[in-house]
PDB file of N, CA, C and O in Angstrom:
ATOM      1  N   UNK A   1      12.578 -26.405   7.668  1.00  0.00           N
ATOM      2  CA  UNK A   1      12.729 -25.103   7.054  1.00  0.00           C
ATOM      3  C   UNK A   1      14.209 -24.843   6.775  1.00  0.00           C
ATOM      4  O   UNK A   1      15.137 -25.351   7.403  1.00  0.00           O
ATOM      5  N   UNK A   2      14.329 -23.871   5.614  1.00  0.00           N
ATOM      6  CA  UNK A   2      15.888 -23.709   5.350  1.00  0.00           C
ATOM      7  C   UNK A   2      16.668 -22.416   6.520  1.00  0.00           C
ATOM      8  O   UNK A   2      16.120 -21.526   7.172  1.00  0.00           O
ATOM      9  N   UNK A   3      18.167 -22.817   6.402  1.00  0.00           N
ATOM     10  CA  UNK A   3      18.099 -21.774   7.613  1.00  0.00           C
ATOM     11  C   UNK A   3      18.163 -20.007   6.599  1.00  0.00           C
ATOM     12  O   UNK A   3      18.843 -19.079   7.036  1.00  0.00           O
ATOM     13  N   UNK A   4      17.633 -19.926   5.751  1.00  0.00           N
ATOM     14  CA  UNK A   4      17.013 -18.348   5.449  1.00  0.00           C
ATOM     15  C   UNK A   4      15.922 -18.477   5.840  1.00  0.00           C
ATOM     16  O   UNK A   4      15.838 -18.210   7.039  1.00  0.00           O
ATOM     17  N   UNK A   5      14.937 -18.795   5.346  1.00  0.00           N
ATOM     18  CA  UNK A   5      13.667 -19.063   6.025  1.00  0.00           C
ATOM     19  C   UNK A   5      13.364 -19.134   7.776  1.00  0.00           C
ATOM     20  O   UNK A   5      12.264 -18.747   8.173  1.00  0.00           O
ATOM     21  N   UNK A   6      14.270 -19.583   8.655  1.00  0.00           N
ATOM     22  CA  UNK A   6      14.366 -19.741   9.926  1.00  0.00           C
ATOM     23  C   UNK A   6      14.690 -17.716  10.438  1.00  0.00           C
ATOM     24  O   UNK A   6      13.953 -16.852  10.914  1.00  0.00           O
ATOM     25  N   UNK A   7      16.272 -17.742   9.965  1.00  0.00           N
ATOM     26  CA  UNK A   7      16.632 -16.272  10.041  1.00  0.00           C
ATOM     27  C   UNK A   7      15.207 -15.132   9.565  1.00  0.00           C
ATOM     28  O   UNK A   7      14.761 -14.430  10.473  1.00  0.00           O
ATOM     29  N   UNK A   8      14.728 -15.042   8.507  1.00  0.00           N
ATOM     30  CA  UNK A   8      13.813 -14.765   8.263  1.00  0.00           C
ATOM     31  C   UNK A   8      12.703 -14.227   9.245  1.00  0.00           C
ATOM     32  O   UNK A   8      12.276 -13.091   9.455  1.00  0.00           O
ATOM     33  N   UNK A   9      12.362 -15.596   9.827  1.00  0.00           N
ATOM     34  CA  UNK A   9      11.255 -15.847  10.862  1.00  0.00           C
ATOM     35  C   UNK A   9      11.734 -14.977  11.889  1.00  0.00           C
ATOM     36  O   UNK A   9      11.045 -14.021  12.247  1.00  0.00           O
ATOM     37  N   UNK A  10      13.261 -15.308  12.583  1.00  0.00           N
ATOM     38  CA  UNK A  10      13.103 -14.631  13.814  1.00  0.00           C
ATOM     39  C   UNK A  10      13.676 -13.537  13.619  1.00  0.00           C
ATOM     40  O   UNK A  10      14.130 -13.235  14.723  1.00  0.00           O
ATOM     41  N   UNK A  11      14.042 -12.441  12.613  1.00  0.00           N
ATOM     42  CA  UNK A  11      13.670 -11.229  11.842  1.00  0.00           C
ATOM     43  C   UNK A  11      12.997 -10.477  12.125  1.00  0.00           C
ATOM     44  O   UNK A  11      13.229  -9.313  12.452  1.00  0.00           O
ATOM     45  N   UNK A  12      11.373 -11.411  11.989  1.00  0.00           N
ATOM     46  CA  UNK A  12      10.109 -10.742  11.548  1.00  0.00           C
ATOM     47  C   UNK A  12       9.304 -11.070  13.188  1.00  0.00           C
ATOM     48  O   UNK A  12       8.564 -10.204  13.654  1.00  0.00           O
ATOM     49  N   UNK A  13       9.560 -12.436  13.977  1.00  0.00           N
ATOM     50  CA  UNK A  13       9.396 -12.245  14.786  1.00  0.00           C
ATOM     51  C   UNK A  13       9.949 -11.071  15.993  1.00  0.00           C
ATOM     52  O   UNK A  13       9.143 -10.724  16.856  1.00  0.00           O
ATOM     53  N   UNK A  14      11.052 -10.620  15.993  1.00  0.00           N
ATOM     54  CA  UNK A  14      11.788  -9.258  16.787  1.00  0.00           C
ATOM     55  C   UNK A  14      11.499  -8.336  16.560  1.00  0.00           C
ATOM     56  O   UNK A  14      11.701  -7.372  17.298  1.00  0.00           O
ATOM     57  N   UNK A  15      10.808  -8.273  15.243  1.00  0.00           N
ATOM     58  CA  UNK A  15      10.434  -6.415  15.069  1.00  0.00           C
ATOM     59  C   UNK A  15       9.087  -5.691  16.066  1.00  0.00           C
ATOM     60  O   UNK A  15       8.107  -6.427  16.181  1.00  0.00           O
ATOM     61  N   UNK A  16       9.046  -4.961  16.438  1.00  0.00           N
ATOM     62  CA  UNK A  16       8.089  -4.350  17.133  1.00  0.00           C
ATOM     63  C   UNK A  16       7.079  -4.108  16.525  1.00  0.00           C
ATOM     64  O   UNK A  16       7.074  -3.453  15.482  1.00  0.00           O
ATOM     65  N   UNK A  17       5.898  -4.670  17.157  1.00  0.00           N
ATOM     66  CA  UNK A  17       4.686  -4.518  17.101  1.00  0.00           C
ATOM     67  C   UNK A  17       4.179  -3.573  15.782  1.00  0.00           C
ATOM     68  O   UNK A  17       4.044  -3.804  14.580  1.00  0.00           O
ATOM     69  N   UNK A  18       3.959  -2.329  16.692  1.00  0.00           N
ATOM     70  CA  UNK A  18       4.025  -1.426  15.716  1.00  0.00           C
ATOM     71  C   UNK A  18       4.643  -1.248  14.075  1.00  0.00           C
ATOM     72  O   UNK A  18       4.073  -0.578  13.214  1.00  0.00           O
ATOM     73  N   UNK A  19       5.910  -1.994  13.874  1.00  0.00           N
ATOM     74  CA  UNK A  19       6.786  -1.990  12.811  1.00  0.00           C
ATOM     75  C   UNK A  19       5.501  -2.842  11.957  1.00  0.00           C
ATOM     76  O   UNK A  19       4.735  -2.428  11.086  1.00  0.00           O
ATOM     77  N   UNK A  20       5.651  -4.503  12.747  1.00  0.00           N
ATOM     78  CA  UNK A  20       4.553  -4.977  11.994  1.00  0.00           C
ATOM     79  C   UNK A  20       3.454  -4.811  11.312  1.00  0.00           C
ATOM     80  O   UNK A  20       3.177  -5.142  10.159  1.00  0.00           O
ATOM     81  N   UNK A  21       2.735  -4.169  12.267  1.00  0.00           N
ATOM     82  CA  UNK A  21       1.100  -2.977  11.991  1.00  0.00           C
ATOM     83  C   UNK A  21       1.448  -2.434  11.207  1.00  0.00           C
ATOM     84  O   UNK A  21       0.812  -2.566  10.161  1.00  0.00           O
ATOM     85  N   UNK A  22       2.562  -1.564  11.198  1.00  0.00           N
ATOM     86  CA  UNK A  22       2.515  -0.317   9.908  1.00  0.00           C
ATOM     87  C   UNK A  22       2.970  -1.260   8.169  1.00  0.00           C
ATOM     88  O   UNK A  22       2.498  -0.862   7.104  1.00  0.00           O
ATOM     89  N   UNK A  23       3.495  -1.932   8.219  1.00  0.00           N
ATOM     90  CA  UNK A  23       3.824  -2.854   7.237  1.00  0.00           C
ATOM     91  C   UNK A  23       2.624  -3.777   6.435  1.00  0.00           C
ATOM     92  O   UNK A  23       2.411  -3.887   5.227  1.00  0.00           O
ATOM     93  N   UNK A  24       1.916  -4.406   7.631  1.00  0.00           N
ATOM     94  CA  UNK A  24       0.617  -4.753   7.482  1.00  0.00           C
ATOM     95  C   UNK A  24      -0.372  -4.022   6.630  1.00  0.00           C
ATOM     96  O   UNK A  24      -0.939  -4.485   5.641  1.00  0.00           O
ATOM     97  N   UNK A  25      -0.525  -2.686   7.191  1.00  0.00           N
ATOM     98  CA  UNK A  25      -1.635  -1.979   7.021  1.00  0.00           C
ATOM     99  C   UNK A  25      -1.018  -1.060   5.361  1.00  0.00           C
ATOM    100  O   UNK A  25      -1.841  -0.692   4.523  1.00  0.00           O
ATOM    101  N   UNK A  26       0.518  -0.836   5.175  1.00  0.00           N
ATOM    102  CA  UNK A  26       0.487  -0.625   3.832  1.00  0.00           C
ATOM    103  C   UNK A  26       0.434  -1.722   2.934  1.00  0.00           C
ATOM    104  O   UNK A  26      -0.184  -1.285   1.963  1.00  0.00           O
ATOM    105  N   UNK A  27       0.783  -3.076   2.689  1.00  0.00           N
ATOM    106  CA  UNK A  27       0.489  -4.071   2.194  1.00  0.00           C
ATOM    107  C   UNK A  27      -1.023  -4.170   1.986  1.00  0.00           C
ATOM    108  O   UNK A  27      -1.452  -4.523   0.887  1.00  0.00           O
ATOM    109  N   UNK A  28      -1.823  -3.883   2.961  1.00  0.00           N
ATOM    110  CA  UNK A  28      -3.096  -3.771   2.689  1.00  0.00           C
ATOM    111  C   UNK A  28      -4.013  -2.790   1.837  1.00  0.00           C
ATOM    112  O   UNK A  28      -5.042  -2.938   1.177  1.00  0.00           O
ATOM    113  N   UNK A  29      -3.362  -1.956   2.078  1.00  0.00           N
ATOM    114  CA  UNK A  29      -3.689  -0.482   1.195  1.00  0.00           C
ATOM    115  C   UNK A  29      -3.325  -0.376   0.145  1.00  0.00           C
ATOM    116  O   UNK A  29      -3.970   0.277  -0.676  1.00  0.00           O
ATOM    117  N   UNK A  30      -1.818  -1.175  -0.249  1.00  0.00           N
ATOM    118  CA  UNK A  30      -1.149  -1.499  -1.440  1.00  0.00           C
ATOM    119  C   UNK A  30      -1.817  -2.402  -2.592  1.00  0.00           C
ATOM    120  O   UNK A  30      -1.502  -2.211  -3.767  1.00  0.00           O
ATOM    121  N   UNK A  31      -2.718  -3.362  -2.237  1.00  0.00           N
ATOM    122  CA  UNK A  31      -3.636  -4.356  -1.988  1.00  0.00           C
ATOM    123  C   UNK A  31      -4.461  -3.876  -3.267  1.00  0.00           C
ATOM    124  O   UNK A  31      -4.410  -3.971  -4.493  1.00  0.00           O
ATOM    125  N   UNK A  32      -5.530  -3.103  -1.921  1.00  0.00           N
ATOM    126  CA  UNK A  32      -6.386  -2.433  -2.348  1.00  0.00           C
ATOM    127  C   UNK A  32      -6.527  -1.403  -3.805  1.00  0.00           C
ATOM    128  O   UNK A  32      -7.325  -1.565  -4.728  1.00  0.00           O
ATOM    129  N   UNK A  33      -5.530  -0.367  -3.666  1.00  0.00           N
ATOM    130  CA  UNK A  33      -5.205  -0.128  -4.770  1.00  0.00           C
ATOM    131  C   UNK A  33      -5.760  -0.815  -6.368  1.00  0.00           C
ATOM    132  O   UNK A  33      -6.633  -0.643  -7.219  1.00  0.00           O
ATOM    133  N   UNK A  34      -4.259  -1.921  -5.979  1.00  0.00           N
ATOM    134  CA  UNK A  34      -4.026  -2.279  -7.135  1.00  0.00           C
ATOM    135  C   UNK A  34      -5.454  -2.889  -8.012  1.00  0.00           C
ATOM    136  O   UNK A  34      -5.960  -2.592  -9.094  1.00  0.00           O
ATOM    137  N   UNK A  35      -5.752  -3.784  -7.041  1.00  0.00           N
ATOM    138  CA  UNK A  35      -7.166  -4.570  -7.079  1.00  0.00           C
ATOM    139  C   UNK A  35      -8.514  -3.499  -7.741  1.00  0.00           C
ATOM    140  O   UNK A  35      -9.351  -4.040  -8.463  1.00  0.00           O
ATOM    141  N   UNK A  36      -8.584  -2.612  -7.559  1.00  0.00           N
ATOM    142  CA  UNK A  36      -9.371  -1.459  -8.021  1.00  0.00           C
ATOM    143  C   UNK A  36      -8.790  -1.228  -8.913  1.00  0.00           C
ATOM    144  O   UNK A  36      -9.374  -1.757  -9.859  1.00  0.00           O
ATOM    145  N   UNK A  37      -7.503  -0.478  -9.402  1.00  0.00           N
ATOM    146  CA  UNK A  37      -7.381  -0.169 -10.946  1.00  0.00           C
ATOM    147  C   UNK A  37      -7.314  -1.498 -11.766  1.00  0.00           C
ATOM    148  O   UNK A  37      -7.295  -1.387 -12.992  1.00  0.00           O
ATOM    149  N   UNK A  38      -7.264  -3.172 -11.014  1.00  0.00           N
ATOM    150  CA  UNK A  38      -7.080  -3.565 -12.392  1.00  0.00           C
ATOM    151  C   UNK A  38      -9.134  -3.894 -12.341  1.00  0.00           C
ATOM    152  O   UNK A  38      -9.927  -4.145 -13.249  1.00  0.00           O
ATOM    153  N   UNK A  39      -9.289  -3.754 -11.090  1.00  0.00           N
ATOM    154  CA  UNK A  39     -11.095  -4.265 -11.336  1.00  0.00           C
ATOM    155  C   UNK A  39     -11.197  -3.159 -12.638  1.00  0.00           C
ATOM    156  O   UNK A  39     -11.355  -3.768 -13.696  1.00  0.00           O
ATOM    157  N   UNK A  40     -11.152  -1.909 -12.777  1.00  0.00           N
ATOM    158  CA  UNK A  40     -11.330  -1.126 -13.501  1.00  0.00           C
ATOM    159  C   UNK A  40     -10.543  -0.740 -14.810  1.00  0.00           C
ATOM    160  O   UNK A  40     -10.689   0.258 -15.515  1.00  0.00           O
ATOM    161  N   UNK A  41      -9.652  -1.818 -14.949  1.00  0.00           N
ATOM    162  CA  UNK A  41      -8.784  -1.798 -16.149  1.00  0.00           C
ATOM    163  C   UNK A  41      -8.165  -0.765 -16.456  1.00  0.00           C
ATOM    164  O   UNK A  41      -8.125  -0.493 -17.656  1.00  0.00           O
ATOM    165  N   UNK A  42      -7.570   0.029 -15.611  1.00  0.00           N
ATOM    166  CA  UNK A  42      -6.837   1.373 -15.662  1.00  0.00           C
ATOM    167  C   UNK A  42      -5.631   0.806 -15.117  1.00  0.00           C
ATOM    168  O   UNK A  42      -5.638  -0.006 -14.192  1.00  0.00           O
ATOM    169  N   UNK A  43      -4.469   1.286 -15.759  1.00  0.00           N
ATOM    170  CA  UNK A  43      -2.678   1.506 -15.791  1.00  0.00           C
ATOM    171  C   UNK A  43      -2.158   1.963 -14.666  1.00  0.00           C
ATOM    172  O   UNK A  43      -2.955   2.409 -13.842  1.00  0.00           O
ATOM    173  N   UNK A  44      -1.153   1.971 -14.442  1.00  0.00           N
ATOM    174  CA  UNK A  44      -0.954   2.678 -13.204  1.00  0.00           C
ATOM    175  C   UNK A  44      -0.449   3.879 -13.849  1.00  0.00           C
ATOM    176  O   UNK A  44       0.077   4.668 -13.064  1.00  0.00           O
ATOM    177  N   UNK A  45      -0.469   4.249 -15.146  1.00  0.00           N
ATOM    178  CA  UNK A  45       0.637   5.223 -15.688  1.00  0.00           C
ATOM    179  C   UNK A  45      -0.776   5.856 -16.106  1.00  0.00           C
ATOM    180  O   UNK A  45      -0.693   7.083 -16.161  1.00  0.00           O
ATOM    181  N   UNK A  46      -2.132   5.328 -16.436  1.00  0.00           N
ATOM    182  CA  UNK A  46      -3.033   6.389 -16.210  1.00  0.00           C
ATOM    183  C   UNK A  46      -3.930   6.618 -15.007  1.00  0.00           C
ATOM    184  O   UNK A  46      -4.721   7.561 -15.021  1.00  0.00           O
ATOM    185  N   UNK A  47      -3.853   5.885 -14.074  1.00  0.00           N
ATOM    186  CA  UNK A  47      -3.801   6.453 -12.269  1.00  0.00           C
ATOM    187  C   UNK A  47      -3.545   8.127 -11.904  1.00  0.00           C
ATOM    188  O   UNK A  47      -4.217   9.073 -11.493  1.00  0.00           O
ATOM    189  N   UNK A  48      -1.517   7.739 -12.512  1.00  0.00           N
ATOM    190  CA  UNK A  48      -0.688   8.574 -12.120  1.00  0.00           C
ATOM    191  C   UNK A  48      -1.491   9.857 -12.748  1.00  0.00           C
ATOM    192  O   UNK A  48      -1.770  10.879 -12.120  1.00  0.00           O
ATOM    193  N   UNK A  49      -1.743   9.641 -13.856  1.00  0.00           N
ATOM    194  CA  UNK A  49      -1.965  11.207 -14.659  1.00  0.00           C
ATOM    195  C   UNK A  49      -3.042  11.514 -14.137  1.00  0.00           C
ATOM    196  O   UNK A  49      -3.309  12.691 -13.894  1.00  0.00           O
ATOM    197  N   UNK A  50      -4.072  10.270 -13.797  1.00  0.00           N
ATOM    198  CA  UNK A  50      -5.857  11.429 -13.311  1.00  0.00           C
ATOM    199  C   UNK A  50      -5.220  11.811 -11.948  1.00  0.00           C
ATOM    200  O   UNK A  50      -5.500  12.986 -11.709  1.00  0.00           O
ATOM    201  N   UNK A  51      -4.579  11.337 -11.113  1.00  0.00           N
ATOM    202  CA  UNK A  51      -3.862  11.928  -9.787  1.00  0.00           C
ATOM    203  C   UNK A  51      -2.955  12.857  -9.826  1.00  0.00           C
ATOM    204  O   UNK A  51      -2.326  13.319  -8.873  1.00  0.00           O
ATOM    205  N   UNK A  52      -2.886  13.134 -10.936  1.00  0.00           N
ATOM    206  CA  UNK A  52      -1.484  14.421 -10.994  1.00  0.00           C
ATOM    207  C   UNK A  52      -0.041  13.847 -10.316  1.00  0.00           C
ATOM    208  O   UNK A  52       0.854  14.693 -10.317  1.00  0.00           O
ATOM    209  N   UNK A  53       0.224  12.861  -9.883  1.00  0.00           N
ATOM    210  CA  UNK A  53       1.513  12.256  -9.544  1.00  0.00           C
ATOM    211  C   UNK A  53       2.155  11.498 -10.894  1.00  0.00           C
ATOM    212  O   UNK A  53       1.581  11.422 -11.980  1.00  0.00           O
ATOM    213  N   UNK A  54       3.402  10.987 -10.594  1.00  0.00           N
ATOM    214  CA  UNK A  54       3.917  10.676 -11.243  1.00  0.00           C
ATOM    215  C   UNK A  54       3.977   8.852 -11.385  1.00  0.00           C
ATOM    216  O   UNK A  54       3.698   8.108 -10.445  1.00  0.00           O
ATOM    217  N   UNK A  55       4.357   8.427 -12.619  1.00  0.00           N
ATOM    218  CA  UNK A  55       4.412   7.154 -12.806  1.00  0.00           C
ATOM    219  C   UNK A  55       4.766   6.266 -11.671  1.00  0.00           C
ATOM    220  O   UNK A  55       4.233   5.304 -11.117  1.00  0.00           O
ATOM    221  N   UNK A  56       5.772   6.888 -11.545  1.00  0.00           N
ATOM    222  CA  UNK A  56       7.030   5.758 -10.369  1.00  0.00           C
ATOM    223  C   UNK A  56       6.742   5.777  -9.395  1.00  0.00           C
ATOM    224  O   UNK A  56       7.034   4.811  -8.691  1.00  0.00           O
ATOM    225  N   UNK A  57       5.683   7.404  -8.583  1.00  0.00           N
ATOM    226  CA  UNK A  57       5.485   7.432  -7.237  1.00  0.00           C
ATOM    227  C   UNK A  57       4.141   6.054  -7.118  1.00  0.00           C
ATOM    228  O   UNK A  57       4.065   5.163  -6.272  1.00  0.00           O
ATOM    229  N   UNK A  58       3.213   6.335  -8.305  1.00  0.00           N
ATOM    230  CA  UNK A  58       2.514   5.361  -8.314  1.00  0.00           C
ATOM    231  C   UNK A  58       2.583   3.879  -8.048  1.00  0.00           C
ATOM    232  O   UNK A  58       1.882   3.186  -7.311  1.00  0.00           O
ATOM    233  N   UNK A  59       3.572   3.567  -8.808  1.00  0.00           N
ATOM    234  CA  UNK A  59       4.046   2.253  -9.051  1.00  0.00           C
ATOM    235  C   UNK A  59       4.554   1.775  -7.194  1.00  0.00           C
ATOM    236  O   UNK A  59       4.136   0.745  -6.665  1.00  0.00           O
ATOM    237  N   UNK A  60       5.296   2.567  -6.633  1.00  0.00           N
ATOM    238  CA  UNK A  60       6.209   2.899  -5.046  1.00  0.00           C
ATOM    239  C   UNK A  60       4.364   2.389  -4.108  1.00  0.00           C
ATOM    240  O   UNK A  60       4.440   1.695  -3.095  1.00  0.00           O
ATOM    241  N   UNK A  61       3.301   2.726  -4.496  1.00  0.00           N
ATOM    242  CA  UNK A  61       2.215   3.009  -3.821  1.00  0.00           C
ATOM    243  C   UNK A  61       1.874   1.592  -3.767  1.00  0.00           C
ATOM    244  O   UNK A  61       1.882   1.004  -2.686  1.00  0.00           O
ATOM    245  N   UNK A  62       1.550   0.954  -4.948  1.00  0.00           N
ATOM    246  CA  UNK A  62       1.430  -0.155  -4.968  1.00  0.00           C
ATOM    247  C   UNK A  62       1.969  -1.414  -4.590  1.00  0.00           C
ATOM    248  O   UNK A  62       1.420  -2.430  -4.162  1.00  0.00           O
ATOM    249  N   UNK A  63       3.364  -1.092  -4.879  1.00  0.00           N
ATOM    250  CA  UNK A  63       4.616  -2.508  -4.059  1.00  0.00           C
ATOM    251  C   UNK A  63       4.092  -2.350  -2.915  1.00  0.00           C
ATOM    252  O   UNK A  63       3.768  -3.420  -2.400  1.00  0.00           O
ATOM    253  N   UNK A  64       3.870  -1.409  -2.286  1.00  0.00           N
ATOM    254  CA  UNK A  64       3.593  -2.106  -0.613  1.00  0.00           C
ATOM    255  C   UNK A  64       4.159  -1.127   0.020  1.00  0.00           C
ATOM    256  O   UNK A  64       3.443  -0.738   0.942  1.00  0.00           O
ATOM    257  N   UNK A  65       5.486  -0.359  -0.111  1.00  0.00           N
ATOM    258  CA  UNK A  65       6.740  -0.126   0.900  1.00  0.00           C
ATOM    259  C   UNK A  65       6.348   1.673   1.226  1.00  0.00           C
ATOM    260  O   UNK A  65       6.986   2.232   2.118  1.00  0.00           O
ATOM    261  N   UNK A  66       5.671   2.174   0.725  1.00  0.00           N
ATOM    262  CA  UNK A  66       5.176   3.398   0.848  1.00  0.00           C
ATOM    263  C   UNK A  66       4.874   3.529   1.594  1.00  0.00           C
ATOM    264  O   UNK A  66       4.079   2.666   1.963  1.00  0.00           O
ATOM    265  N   UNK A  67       5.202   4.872   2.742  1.00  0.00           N
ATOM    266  CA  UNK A  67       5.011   5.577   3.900  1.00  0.00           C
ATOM    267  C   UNK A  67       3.663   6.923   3.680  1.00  0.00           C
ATOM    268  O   UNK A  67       3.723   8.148   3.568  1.00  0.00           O
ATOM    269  N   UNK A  68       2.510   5.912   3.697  1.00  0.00           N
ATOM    270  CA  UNK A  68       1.532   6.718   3.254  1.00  0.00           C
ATOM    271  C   UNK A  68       1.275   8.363   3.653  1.00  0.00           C
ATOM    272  O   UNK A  68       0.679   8.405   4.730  1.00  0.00           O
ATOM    273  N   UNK A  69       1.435   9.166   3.333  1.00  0.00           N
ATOM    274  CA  UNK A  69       0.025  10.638   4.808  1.00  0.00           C
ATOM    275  C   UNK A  69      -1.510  10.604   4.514  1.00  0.00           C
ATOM    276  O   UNK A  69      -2.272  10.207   3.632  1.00  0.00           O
ATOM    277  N   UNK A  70      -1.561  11.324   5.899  1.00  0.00           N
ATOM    278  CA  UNK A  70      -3.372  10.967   5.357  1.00  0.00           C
ATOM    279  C   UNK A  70      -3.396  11.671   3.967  1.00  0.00           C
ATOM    280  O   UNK A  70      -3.888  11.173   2.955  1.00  0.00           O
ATOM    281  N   UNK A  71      -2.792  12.913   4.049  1.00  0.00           N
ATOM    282  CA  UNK A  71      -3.231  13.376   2.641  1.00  0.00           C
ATOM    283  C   UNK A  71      -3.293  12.691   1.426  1.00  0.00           C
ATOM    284  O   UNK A  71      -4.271  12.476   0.710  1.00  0.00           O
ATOM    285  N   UNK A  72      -1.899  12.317   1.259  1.00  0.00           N
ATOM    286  CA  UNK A  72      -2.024  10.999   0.385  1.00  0.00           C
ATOM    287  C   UNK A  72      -3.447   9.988  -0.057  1.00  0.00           C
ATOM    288  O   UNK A  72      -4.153   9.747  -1.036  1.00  0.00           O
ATOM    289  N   UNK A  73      -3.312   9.628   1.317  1.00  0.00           N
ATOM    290  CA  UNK A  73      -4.877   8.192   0.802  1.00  0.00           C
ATOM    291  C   UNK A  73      -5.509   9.472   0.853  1.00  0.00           C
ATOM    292  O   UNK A  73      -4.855   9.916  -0.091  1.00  0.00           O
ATOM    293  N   UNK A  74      -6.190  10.368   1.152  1.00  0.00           N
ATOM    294  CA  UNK A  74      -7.468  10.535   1.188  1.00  0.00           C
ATOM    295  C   UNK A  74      -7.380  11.217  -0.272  1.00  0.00           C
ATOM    296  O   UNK A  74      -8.451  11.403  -0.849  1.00  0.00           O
ATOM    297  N   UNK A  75      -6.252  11.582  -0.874  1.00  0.00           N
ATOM    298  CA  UNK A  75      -6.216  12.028  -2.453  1.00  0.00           C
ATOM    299  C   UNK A  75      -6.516  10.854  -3.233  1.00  0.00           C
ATOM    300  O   UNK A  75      -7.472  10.932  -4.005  1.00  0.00           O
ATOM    301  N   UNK A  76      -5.759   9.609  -3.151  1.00  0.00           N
ATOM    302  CA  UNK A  76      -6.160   8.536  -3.674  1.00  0.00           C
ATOM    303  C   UNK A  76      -7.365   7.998  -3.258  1.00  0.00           C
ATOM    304  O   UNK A  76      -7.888   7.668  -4.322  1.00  0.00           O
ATOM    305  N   UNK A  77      -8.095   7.719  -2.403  1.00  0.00           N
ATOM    306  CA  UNK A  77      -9.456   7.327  -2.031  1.00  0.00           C
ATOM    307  C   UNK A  77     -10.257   8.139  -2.914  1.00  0.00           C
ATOM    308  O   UNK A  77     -10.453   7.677  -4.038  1.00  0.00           O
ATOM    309  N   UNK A  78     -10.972   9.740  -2.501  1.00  0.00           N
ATOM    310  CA  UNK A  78     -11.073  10.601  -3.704  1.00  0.00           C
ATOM    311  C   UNK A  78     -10.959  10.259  -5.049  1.00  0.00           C
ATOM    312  O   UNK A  78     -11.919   9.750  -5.628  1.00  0.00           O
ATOM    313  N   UNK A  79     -10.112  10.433  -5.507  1.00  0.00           N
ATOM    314  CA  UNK A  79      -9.852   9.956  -7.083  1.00  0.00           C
ATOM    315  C   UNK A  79     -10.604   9.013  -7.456  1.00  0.00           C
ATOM    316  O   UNK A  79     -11.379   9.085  -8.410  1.00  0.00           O
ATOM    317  N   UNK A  80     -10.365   7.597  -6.399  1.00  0.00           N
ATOM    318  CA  UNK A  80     -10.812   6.588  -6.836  1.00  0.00           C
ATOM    319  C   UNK A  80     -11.924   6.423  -6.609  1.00  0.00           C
ATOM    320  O   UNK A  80     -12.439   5.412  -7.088  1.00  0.00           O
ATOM    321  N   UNK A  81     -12.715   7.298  -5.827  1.00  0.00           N
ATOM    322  CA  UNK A  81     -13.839   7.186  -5.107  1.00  0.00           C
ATOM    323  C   UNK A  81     -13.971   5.893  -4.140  1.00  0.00           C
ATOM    324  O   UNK A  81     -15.107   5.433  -4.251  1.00  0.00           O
ATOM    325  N   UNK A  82     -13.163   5.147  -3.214  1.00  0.00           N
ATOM    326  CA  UNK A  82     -12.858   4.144  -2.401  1.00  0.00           C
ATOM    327  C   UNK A  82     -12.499   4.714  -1.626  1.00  0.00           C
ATOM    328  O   UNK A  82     -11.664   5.614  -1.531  1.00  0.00           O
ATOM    329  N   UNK A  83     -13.456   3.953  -0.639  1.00  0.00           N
ATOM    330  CA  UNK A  83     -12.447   3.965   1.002  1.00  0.00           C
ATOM    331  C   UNK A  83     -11.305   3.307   1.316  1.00  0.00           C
ATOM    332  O   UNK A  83     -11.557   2.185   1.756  1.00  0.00           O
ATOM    333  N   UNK A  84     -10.019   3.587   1.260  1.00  0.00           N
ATOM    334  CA  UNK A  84      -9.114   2.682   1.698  1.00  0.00           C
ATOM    335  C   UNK A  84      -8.601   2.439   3.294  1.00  0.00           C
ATOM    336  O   UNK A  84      -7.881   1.523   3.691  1.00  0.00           O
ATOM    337  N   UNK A  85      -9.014   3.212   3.850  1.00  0.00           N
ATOM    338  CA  UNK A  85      -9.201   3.443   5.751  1.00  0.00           C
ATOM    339  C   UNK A  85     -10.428   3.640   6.606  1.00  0.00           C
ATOM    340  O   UNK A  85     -10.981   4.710   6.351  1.00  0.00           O
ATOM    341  N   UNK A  86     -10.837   3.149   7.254  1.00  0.00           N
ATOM    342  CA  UNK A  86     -11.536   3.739   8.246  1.00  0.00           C
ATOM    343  C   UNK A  86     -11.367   3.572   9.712  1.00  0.00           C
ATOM    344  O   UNK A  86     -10.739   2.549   9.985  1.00  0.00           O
ATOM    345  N   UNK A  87     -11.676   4.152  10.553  1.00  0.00           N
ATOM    346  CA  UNK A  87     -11.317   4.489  11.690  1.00  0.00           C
ATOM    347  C   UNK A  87     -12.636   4.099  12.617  1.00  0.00           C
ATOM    348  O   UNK A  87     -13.702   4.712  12.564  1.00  0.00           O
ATOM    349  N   UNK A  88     -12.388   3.069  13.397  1.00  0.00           N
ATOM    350  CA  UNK A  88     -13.348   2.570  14.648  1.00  0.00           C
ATOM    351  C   UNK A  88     -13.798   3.181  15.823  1.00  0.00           C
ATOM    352  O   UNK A  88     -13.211   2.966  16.884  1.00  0.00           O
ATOM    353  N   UNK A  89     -14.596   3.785  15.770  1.00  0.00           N
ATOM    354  CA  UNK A  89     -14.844   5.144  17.308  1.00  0.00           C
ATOM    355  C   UNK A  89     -16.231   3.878  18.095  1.00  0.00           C
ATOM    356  O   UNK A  89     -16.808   4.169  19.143  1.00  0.00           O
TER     357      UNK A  89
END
């Protein structure tokens, strides 16, 4: 391995748990998303407008790096009519 790739690793290995999970779980949601508007051949710039948000926040949703609230997904779930969470009791 190159040594970025090494640095990299033990980076991603040091971060806390949690850091991981939350990174994980928007990558996943980010995922999801996208995969649905293109299953459905919709833009993200017409997403934004049936959601009343804006282009760029959209676009922010999708890369991955977005610090979701529930309100958030459960506006986007809604819209899209998708579950993007559920919760294990």
């Amino acid at each position: 391995m190159s040594k970025t790739a090494d640095l990299f690793n033990e980076c991603v290995a040091a971060l806390p748990q949690d850091v991981k999970q939350r990174v994980d779980w928007s990558f996943q949601i980010a995922d999801k998303i996208a995969d649905v508007l293109k299953e459905r051949g919709m833009t993200q710039k017409e997403f934004a407008k049936q959601i009343g948000r804006s282009e760029a926040e959209v676009c922010r949703w999708v890369g991955g790096t977005h610090n979701f609230t529930l309100a958030t997904l459960a506006k986007i779930s809604a819209t899209l009519d998708v579950p993007l969470i559920s919760v294990a009791v």
